[in-house]
FIDREN-631430 format. One record per residue (C-alpha): residue in one letter; residue number from 0; y, x, z. Coordinates in Angstrom, 3 decimals. Each point is the difference from the previous one (the first is absolute). Example, Ala and Ser with C-alpha at 12.3 -4.5 7.8 and 13.67 -1.06 7.14 Angstrom:
<pts>
PT	a	0	-4.500	12.300	7.800
PT	s	1	3.440	1.370	-0.660
</pts>
This chain:
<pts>
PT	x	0	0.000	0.000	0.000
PT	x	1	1.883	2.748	0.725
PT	x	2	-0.201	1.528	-3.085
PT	x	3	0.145	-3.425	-2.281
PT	x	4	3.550	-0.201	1.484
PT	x	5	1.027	3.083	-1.875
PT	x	6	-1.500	0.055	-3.552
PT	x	7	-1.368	-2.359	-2.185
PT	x	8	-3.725	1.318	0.259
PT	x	9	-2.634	1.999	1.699
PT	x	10	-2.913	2.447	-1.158
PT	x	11	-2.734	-0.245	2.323
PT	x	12	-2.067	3.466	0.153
PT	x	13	-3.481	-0.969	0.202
PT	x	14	0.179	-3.426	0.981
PT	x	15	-3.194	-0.713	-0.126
PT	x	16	-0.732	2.170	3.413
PT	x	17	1.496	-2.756	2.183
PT	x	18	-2.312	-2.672	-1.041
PT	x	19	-2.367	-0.373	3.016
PT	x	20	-3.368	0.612	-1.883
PT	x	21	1.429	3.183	-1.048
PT	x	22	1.333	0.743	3.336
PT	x	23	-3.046	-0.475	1.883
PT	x	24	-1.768	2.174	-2.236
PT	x	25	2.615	2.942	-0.203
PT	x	26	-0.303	0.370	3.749
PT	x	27	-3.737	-0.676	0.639
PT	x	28	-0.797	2.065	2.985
PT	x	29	3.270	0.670	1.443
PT	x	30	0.709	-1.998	3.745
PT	x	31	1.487	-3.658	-0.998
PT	x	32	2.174	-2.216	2.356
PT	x	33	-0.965	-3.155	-1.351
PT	x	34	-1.711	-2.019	-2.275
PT	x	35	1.565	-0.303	-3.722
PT	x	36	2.585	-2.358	-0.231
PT	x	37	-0.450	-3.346	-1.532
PT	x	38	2.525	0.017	-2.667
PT	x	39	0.888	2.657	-2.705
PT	x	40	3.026	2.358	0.632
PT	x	41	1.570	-1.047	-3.475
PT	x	42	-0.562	-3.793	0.394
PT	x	43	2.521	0.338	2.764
PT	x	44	2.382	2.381	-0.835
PT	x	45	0.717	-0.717	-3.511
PT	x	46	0.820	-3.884	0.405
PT	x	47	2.383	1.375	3.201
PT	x	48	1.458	1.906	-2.085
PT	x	49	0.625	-2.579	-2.556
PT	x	50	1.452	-2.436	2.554
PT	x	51	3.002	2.659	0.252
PT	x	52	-0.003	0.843	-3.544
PT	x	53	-1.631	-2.078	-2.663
PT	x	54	0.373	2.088	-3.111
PT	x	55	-1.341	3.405	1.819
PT	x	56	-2.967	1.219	-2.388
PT	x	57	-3.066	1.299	1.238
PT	x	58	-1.797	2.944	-1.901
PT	x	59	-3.422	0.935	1.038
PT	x	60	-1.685	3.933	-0.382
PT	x	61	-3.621	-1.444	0.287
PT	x	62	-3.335	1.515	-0.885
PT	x	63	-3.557	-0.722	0.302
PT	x	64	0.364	-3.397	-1.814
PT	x	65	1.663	-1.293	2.574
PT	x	66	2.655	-1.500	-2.415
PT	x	67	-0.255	-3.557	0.184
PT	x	68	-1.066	-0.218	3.148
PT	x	69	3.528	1.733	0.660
PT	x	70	1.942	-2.721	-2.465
PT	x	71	-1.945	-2.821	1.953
PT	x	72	2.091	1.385	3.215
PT	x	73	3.470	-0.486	-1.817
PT	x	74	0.413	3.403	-2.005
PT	x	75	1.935	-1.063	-2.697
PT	x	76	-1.280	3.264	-2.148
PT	x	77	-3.058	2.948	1.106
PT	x	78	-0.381	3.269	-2.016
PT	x	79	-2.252	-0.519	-3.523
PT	x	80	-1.470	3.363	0.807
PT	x	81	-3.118	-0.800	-1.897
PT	x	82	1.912	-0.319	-3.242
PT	x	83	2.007	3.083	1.075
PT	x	84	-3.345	2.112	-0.003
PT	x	85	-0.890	-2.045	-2.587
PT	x	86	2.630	1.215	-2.326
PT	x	87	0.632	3.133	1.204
PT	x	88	-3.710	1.037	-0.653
PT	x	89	0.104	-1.445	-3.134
PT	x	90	-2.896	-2.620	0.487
PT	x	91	0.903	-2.279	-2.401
PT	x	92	-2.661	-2.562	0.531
PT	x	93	0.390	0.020	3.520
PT	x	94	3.318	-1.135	-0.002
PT	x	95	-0.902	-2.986	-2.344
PT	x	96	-3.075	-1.046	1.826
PT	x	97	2.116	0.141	3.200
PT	x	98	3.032	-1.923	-0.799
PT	x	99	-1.936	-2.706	-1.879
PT	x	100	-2.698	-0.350	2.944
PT	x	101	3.355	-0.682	1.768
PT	x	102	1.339	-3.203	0.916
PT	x	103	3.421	-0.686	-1.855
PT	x	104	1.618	-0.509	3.757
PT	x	105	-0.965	3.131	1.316
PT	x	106	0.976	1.837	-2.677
PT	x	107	3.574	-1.745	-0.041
PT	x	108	-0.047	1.625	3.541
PT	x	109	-0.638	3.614	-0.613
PT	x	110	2.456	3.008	-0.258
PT	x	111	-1.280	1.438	-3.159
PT	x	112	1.582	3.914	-0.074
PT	x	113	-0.715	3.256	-1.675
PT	x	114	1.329	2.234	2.705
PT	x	115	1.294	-0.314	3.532
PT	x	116	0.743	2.500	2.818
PT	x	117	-3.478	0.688	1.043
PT	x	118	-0.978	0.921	-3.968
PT	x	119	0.685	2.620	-2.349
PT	x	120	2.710	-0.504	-2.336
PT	x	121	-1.923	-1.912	-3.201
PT	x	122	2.389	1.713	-1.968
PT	x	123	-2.361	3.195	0.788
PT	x	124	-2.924	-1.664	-0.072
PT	x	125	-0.335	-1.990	-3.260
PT	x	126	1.576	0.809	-3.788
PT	x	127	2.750	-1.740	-1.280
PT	x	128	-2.028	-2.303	-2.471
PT	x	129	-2.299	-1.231	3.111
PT	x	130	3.018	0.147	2.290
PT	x	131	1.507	-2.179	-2.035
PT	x	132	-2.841	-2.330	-0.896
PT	x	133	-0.624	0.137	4.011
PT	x	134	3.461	-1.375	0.458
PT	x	135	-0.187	-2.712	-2.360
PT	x	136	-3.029	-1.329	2.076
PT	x	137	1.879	0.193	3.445
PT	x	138	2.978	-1.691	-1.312
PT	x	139	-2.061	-2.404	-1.451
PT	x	140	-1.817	-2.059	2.238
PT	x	141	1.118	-2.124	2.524
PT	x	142	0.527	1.133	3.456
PT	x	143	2.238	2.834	0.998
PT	x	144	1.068	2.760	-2.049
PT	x	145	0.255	3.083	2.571
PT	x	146	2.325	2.686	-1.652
PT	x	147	0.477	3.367	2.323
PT	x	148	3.284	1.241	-0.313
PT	x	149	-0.010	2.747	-2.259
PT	x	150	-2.623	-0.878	-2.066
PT	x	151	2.394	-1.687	-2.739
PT	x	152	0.818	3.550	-0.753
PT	x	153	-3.567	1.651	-0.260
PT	x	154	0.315	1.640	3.708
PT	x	155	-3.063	2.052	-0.110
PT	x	156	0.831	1.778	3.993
PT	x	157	-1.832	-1.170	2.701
PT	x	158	1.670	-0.516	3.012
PT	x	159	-1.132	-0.360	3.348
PT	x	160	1.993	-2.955	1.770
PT	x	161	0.293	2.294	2.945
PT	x	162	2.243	2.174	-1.443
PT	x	163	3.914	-0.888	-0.178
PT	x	164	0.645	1.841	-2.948
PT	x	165	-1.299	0.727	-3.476
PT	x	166	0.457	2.458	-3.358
PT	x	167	2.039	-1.906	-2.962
PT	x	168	-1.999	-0.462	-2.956
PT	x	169	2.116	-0.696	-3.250
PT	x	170	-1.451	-3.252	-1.795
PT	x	171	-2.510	-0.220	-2.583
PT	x	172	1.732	-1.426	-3.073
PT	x	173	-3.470	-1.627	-1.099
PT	x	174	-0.888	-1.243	2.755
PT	x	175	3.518	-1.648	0.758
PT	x	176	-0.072	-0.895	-3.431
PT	x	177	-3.270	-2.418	0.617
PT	x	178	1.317	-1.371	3.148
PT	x	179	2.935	-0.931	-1.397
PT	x	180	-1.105	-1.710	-3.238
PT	x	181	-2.946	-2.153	1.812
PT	x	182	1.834	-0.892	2.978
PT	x	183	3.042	-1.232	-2.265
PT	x	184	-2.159	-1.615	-2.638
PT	x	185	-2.241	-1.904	2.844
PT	x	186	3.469	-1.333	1.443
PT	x	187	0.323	-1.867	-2.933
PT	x	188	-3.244	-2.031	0.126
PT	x	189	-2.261	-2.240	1.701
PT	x	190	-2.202	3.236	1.621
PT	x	191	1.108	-0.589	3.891
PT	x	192	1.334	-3.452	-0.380
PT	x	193	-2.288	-2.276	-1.456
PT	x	194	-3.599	-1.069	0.185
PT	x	195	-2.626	2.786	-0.224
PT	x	196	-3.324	0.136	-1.325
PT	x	197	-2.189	2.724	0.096
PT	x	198	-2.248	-0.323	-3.651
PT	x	199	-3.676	0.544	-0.211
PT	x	200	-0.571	2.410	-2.615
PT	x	201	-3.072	-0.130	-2.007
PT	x	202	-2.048	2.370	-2.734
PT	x	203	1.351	0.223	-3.149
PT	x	204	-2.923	0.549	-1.283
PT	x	205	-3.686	0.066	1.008
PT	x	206	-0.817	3.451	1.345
PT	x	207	3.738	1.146	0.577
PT	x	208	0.924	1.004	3.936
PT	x	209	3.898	0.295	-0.349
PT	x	210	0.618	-3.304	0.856
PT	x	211	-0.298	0.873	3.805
PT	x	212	2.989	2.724	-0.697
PT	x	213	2.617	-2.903	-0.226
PT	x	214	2.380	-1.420	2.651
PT	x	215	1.625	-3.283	-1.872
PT	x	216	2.372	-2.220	2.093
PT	x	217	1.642	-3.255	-1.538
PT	x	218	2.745	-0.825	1.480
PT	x	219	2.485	-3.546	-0.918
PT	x	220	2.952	-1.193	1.649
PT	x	221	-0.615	-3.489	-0.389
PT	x	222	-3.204	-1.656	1.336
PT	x	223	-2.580	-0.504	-2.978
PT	x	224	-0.959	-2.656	1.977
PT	x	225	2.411	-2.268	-1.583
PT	x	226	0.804	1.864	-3.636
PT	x	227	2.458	-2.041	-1.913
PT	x	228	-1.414	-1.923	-3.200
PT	x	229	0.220	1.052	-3.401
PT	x	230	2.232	-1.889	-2.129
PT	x	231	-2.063	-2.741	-2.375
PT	x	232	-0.232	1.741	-3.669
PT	x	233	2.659	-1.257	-2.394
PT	x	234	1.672	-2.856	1.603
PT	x	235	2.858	-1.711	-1.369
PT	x	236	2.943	1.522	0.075
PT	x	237	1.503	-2.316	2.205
PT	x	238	-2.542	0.196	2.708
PT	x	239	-0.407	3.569	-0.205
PT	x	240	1.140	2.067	3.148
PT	x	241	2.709	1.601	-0.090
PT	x	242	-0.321	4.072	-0.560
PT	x	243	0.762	0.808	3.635
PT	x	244	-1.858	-2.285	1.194
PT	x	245	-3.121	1.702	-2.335
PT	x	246	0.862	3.137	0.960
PT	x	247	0.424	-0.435	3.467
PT	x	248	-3.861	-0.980	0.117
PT	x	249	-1.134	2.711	-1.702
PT	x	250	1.899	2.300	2.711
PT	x	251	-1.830	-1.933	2.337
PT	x	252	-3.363	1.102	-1.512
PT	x	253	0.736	3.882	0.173
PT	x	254	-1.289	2.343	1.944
PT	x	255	-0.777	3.969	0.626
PT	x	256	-3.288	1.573	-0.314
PT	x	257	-1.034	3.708	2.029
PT	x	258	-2.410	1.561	-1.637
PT	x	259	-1.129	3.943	0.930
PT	x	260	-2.692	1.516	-1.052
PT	x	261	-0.760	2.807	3.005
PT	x	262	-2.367	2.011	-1.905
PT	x	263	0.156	3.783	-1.473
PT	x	264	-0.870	-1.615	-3.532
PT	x	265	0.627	-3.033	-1.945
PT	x	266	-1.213	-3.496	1.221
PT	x	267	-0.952	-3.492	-1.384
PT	x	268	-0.381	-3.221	1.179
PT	x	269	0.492	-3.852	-0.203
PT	x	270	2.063	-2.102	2.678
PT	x	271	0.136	-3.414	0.043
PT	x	272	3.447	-1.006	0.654
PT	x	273	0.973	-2.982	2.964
PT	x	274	2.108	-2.276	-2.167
PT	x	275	-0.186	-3.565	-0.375
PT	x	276	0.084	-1.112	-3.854
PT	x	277	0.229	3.241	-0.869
PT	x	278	-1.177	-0.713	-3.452
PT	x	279	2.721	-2.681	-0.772
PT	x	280	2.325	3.183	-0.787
PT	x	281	-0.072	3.223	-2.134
PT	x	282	1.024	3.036	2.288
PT	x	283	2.009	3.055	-0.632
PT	x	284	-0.530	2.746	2.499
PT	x	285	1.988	2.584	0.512
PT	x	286	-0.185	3.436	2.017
PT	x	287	2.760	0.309	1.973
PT	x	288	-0.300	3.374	1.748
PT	x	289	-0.771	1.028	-3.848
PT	x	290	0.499	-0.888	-3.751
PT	x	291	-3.258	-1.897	-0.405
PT	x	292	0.429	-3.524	-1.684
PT	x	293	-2.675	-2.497	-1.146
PT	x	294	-0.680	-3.627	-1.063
PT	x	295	-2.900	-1.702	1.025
PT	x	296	-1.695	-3.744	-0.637
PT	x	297	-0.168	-1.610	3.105
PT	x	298	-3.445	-1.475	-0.918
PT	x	299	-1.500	3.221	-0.368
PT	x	300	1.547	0.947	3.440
PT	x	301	-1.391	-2.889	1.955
PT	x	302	-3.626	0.489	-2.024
PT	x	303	-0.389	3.196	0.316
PT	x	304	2.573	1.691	2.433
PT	x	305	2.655	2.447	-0.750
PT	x	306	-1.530	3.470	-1.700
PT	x	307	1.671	3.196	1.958
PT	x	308	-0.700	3.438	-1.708
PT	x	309	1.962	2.179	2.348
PT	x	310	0.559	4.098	-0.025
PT	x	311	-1.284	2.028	2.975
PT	x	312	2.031	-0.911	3.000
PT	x	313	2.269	-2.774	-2.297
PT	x	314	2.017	-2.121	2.003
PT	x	315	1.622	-2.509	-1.738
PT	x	316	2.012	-3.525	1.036
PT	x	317	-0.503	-2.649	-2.776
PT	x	318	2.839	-2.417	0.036
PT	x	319	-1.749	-3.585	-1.881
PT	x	320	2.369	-2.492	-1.714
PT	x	321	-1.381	-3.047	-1.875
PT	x	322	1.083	0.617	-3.984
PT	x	323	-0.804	-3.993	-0.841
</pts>
């Protein structure tokens, strides 16, 4: 409480040591002066601290897939470490398998990051092509996206939080470069704001692997729930809609598309896209973090899925407009 009433939120280190299970077995052996007590530590102390300050956001470092049992207590985020590793160590299918296993709410409730104070810089760990393609993934799902300061400008120093003091290191114009481009270019769409959906991706064809390389995330600001209606084909002209009232519709159908392939080589795969009516419109998609553009019949989408064919590490955002 005492802290809530001086910032907006709190890191807990290791969070997951105060839950009484993990307690009790931490300290197995030593003298104890009572039984355990009936109630977790963070069932109490986060909805005090609420009381005083309602907005004050709870962060979670938790391990030993203790995750969710730390977001059932009120943590409004816990540390995606597995995808972290996941990433880091370049396992590919792992971090598929895991986030699609997933339920979409826990997801929505992890801090997805590449580096933090407690690991190296990722800027020293991974190449720019799988840094990048790494970043793209972060900053695409839902949940928290954890950015350590100095890793916008390829930091590649490790340095111990004990220490009040550190060397300069001059910026890395590529690395800056990246940051800057995806972080402006996802401001501009529905990645962050809308509706996510993590896609299944399937085989391309029979025999080929590289479908579990891909990490593909639609995202669409309005609800698909309710898409608007196409217009009737060729009404009379007096009973047409008028153009902005067209056009406005087809906005409404839009929507942005992650797609990464995490592998050292290129990838295929088919992913069937989660859009109502989908065929009732012809799609152009465009890359926006790129200079891909494409056209594609949206009954061959809905039949068969959208065809990727991505580069080693390719991380692309597909922007989708309806063309008719």
């Amino acid at each position: 409480m005492a802290v809530a009433a001086q910032c907006d939120g709190v890191r807990c280190d290791m969070a997951m040591l105060l839950l009484n299970e993990v307690f009790e077995r931490t300290w197995a052996g030593y003298p104890s002066a009572g039984p355990l007590p009936k109630t977790e530590f963070w069932a109490e102390a986060i909805p005090a601290a609420r009381q005083a300050q309602p907005d004050f956001l709870f962060l979670a470092e938790v391990y030993w897939d203790l995750e969710a049992r730390m977001q059932g207590l009120g943590f409004d985020y816990t540390y995606d470490k597995h995808l972290y590793d996941d990433l880091i160590w370049r396992k590919a299918a792992g971090a598929q398998r895991r986030l699609l296993e997933s339920p979409p709410e826990f997801t929505a409730a992890c801090a997805h990051f590449l580096e933090n104070h407690d690991e190296p810089r990722v800027a020293a760990k991974l190449a720019l092509p799988e840094h990048r393609a790494s970043v793209l993934v972060i900053l695409g799902l839902p949940g928290m996206r954890f950015l350590q300061e100095g890793q916008l400008t390829g930091a590649r120093i490790k340095i111990p939080v004990q220490l009040s003091r550190r060397p300069l290191e001059a910026p890395q114009p590529e690395v800056q470069k990246m940051y800057d481009a995806t972080l402006t270019t996802l401001s501009a769409t529905a990645v962050g704001r809308g509706r996510a959906e993590i896609l299944s991706p399937r085989e391309a064809w029979p025999g080929n692997p590289t479908a579990q390389n891909f990490i593909v995330v639609q995202w669409q600001a309005q609800s698909p729930d309710n898409p608007p209606t196409p217009p009737p084909p060729s009404p009379p002209a007096s009973a047409r809609p008028r153009r902005n009232e067209v056009e406005a519709g087809r906005r409404g159908t839009e929507f942005d598309l992650v797609a990464v392939n995490l592998a050292p080589h290129r990838s295929q795969c088919y992913v069937p896209l989660k859009m109502p009516k989908l065929a009732d419109y012809n799609w152009s998609m465009r890359d926006l973090l790129g200079t891909e553009a494409y056209e594609r019949f949206g009954s061959d989408l809905e039949a068969q899925g959208l065809y990727l064919d991505l580069p080693e590490h390719g991380a692309q955002l597909f922007h989708f407009a309806p063309i008719r």
